[in-house]
N, C-alpha and C positions, 0 to 999 in steps of 0.2 A: 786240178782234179785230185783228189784225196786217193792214194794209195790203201784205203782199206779196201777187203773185201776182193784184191787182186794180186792177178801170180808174181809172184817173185821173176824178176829175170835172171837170164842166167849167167852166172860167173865164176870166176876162178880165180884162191887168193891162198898166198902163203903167210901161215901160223905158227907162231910157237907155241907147242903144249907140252907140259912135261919133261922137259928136256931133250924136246926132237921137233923136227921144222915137216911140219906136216899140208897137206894141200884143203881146202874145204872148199867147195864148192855148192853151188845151187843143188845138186844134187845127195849132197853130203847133209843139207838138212831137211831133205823129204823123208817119210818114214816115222817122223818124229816131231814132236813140238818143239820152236825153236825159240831162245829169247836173242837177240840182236841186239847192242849195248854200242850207239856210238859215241865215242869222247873224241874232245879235240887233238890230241896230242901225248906221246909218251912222254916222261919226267917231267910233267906240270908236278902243281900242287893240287889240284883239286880231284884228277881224276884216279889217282891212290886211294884218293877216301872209298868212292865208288867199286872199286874193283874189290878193295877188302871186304867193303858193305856183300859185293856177289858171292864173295868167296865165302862169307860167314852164313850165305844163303843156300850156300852149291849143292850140299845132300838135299833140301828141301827141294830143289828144281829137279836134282836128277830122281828122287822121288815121285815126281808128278812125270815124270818120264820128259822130260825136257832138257835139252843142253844150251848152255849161254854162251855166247860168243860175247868178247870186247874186240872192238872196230876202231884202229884209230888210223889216219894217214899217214904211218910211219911205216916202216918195212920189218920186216918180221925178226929181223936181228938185233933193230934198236929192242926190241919186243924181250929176246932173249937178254939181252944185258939190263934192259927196265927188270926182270922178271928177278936175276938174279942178286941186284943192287938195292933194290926198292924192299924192304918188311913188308908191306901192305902187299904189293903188286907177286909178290913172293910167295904169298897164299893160293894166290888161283893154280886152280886147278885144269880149269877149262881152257878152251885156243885166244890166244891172243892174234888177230888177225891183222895184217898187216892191207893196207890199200894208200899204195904210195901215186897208183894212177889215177887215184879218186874215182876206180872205176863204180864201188860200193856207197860212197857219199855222194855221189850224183845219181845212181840209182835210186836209191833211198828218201834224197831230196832234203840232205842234210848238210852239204858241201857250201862253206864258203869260198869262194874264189878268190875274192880279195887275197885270205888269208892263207889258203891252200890246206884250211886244217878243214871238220868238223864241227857241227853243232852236237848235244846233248840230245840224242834220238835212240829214243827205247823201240824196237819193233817186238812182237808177237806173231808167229809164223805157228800154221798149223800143217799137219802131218802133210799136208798134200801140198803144200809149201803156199798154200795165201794168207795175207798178212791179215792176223785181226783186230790186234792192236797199234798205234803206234802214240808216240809223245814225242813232241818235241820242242824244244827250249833253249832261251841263251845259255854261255857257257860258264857264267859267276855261279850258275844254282846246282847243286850238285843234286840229285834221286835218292829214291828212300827204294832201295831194292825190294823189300818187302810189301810196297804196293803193287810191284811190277808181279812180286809170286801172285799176291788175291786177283789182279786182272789174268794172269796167265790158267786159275784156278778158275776164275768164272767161264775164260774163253773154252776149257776143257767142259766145264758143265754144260753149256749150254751149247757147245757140239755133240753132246751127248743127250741134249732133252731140248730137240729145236723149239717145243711150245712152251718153254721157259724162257724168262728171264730175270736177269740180275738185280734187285735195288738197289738205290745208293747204299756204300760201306758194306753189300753182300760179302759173306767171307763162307769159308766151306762149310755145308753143314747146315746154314741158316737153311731161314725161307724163302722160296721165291714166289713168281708172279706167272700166274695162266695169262696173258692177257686174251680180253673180252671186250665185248661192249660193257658188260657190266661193270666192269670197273671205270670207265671214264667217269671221272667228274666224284669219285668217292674216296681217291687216294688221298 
C-alpha cells in the first residue's frame, strides 16, 4: 500500500541542530511543510554530498515555509560529531535526526533489515502532516535537492488551487492544467 495521501504516524526522535540535542516529533512537523531526507548512515561518502546539496537549498525551503529533516539510523551524537567533523555535513543548518530503533525507517518503509541502515527516501509532508510526496531509491544514487524544492513547490500550489495541476518539469510560476474532458486526447 503506497504511503501517499496518508497521516504520518506518530513519533518521537532525538536531533542534533545547531549545536543542541533537540526532540522532533510527529507533532513537531504539523503546522508546517515538511521535507523528510532519509540516508543510510553517518560518515559514508555519498550522504555528505546530499546534505550540503540541502544546506545549499536550506533558505529556499525555509522560504516556501518548509523545514528539512536528515534521517539516518544513527543516534543523534554520532549526528553531532558528523556535524562537526564533516565540511559538507557542517553546513546544515537544519535537525539531524537520529533513529537508532528504526522506529522512522520502518515507518516510512525505507528500512533495511539485513543491513540495519536506510534507503535513499525523500518524504513531503503537508501542514496537516500527510505525506504528498515521496521517492525512494537505492543507496549508490545520491538526489538533486533541487528537484525535491519544485515538487515541494508544486505540492504547495496545488494545495492551494485543488482544480489545478502540475505538468511534467512544472516549476513556479509556469502554467498549469484545469483538467476537463476537454482536454483528453489533445495534450
Amino acid at each position: 500500500m503506497s504511503l501517499i495521501n496518508t497521516q504520518i504516524k506518530p513519533f518521537e526522535a532525538n536531533a542534533y541542530q545547531n549545536g543542541e540535542f533537540i526532540k522532533v516529533s510527529d507533532s513537531t512537523l504539523k503546522g508546517q511543510w515538511s521535507v523528510l531526507i532519509f540516508m543510510p548512515a553517518a560518515f559514508t561518502f555519498n550522504c555528505p554530498t546530499e546534505i550540503e546539496d540541502a544546506a545549499d537549498h536550506y533558505a529556499e525551503f525555509q522560504k516556501a515555509g518548509a523545514e528539512v529533516y536528515i534521517v539516518t539510523t544513527d543516534t543523534h551524537f554520532s549526528h553531532k560529531v558528523w556535524h562537526e567533523t564533516s565540511p559538507a555535513v557542517g553546513k546544515a543548518q537544519f535537525p539531524l535526526v537520529g533513529d537508532p530503533t528504526h522506529q522512522l525507517t520502518n515507518a516510512f518503509g525505507v528500512h533495511i533489515a539485513e543491513e540495519g541502515l536506510a534507503l535513499r527516501g525523500t518524504f513531503i509532508i503537508n501542514p496537516e502532516g500527510v505525506i504528498k510526496t515521496l521517492e525512494i531509491h537505492s543507496n549508490e544514487i545520491a538526489r538533486d535537492v533541487s528537484e525535491t524544492l519544485r515538487k515541494l513547490k508544486a505540492a504547495q500550489f496545488t494545495a492551494a488551487n485543488p482544480n489545478q495541476v502540475c505538468p511534467a518539469k512544472w516549476k513556479e510560476g509556469e502554467k498549469t492544467l484545469t483538467p476537463s474532458l476537454d482536454l483528453v486526447g489533445k495534450i
